[in-house]
N, C-alpha and C positions, 0 to 999 in steps of 0.2 A: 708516717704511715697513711694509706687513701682509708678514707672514708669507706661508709655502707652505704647502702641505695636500700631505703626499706619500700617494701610495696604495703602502701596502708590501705586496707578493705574501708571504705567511704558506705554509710546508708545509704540504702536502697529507694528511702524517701523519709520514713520516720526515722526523727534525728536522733534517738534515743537507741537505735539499734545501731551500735558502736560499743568496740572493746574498749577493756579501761586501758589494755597497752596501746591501745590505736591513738586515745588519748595521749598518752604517758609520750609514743615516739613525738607526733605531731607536735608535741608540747619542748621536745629534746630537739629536735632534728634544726641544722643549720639553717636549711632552707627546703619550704617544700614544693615543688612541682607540680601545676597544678592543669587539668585539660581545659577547664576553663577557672581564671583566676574567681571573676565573679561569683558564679557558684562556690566555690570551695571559702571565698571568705566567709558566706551567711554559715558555715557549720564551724570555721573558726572563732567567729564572734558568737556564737550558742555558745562554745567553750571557754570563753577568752583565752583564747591562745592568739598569741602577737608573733608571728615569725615571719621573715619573706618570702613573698611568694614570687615564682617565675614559671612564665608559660611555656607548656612543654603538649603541643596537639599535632593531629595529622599533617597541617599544613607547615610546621617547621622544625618535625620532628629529627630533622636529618644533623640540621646546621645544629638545634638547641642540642641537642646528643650529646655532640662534642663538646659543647660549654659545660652540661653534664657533667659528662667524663672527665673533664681538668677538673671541677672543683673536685668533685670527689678524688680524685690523685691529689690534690693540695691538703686532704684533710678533710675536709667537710663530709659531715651526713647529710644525705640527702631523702626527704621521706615522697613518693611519687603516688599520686591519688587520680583516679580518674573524677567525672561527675557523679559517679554514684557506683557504687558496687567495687568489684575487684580490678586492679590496675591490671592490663597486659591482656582481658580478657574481652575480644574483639574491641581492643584498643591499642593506640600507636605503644602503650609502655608497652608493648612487647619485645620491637624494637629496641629498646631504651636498655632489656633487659641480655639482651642479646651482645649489644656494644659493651656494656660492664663485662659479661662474662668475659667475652675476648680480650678486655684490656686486665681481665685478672682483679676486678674489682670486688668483690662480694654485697651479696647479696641475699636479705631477708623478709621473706614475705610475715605479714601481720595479716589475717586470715580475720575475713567477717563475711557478711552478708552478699550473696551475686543474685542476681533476680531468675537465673538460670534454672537454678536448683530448688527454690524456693516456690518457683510456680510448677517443679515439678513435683513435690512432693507432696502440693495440693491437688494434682492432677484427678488423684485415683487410678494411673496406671504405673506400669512395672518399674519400678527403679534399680531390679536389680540388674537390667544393663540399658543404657541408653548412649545416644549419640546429641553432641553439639554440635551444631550448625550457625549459630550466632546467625548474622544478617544474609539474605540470599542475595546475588544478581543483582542491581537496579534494572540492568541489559533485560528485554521481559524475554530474549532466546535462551541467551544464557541461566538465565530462572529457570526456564522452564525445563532445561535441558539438564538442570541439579536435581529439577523434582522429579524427574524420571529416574533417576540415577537412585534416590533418595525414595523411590515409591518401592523396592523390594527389599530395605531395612526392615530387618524382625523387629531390630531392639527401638525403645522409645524413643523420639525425633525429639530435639527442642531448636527453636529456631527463633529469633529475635524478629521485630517488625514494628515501620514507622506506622502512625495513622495513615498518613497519606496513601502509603503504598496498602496497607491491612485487607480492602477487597479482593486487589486486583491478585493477591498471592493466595487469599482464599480457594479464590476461584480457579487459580492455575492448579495450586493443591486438589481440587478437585478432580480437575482433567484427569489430574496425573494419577492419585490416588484411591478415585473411585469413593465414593460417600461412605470413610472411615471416622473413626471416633476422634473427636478433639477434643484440648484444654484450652483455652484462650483465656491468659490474665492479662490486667492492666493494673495501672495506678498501684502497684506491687506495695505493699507496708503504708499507704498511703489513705487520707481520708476517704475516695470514691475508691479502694479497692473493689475487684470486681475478677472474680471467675466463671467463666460460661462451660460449662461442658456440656456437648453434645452431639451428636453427626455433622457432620460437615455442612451437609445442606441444609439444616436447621440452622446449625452455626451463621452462615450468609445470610439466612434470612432476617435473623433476630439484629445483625449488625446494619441491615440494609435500611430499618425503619429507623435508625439513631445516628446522633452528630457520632461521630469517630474521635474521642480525645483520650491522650495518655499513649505512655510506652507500650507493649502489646508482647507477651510472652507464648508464644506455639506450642503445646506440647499433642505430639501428634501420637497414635497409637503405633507400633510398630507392625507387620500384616504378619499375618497365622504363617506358621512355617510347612503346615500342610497346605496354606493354600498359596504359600510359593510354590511348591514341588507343582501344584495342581495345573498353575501358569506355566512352570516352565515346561510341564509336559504338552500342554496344548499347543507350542509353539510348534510343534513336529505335527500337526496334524494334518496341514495341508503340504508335507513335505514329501514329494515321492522319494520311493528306495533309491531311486537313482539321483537324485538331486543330495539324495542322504551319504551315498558313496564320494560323492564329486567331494562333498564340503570334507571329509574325512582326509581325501588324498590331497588336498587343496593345503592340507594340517601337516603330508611328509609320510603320513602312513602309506607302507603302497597297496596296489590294486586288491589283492588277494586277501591282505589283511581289512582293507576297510569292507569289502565284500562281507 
C-alpha cells in the first residue's frame, strides 16, 4: 500500500507552539521533508527526533516531487514541513500536494500555528471575512497593479512582506489605498515580537526612523462599503450622457435602449 504525505504545521518562532501529534507524526514518519534542512533540524534536535531529512524547496521542487511520489508509492510516510508555520501555504508544498492528489496518494494535514491568522487576530479588525494575499509582486508594476486591484476590498487584507522590500510596499499601499488603518507584526511568537497599529502614514513614519528586522505580517483594513458605492459613483462625474450611451452600446445594448 503507498504511503501518507502528512503536512506538519512547524512554529512560527517559539518552539514550544507545536502539537503533541505534530510531534508524535515527525517522530513516526519515514522521512521528513524539509524547505530548509537546516532549520528544521534545530526543532528536531529540541525534540530528539532522529529521522531523515530530504530537501524538498522552490528551486527543485519539480524533480524532488517525483522522488516524493515513489517513496510514498513504495510505502513510506512521508511528513512535509515548511521553515516555519503551515506547509503549502505561500509555499512550494503546494505543489507537492497537488502531485500526490493526482497520483491517488493521500493526504493529511496536522494543523498548528500560520503567522497569517495569528497577526490577524491581534490586529483589532474584522475577522469575520478577510482575504490572503501572502507575498505581493517583487515586479514594483505588477505590485502596484495588485494594490489597486486589492484597494476596493471590503473584507480584511493580509499580506506577507520581506524587510527589505517592507517600505517600498508601504508606500505603494499608500498610493493605492489612501491613508487607511494598518496592523503591522513582526518577530510573530517570537522574543522582539512587535505589533504596530495605526494609519498608514504614521505606520511609514514610525518604521522610517528604525533598522527594519524580522518577517513583517500586513493586516490592512478593508474600505467602508458606503465608501465604495461613494468612488464608484464619482467615477461618472466627468462622464457626459453621451459618452455614457457610447459605453452602454459599445456593451451590445442597442441605441434606444442605452438612451
Amino acid at each position: 500500500m503507498a504511503g501518507i504525505l502528512y503536512l506538519c504545521a512547524t512554529p512560527i518562532g517559539n518552539l514550544e507552539d507545536i502539537t503533541l501529534r505534530c510531534i508524535r507524526i515527525l517522530g513516526e514518519a519515514d522521512v521528513i521533508a524539509a524547505e530548509d534542512t537546516r532549520q528544521t533540524i534545530k526543532l528536531l534536535n529540541h525534540y530528539e527526533i532522529r529521522k531523515p531529512l530530504t530537501s524538498y524547496h522552490e528551486h527543485n521542487k519539480f524533480e524532488k516531487g517525483m522522488e516524493i511520489v515513489e517513496l510514498l508509492k513504495s510505502g513510506r510516510n512521508i511528513a512535509l514541513v515548511s521553515d516555519a508555520g503551515m506547509p503549502a501555504i505561500s509555499d512550494p508544498g503546494e505543489e507537492l500536494v497537488r502531485l500526490c492528489i493526482d497520483n491517488g496518494i493521500e493526504v493529511i494535514p496536522i494543523p498548528g500555528p500560520t503567522a497569517s491568522l495569528t497577526a490577524l487576530i491581534v490586529s483589532g479588525f474584522s475577522t469575520r471575512r478577510f482575504c490572503f494575499e501572502g507575498f505581493l509582486p517583487s515586479n514594483k508594476r505588477e505590485r502596484r497593479e495588485r494594490l489597486q486591484k486589492l484597494s476596493a476590498e471590503t473584507r480584511t487584507i493580509i499580506l506577507y512582506e520581506a524587510p527589505h522590500r517592507l517600505m517600498d510596499t508601504l508606500n505603494d499601499i499608500m498610493k493605492q489605498f489612501g491613508d487607511r488603518r494598518i496592523s503591522v507584526s513582526r518577530e510573530m511568537t517570537k522574543k522582539f515580537e512587535e505589533t504596530v497599529r495605526a494609519d498608514i502614514s504614521e505606520v511609514i513614519s514610525i518604521f522610517k526612523e528604525r533598522a527594519i528586522k524580522g518577517e513583517f505580517v500586513l493586516v490592512i483594513e478593508g474600505i467602508n462599503e458606503e465608501e465604495l458605492i461613494d468612488i464608484a459613483l464619482k467615477k461618472w462625474d466627468n462622464v457626459s450622457v453621451e459618452e455614457h450611451i457610447k459605453m452602454y452600446m459599445r456593451q451590445g445594448i442597442d441605441k434606444k435602449e442605452a438612451i
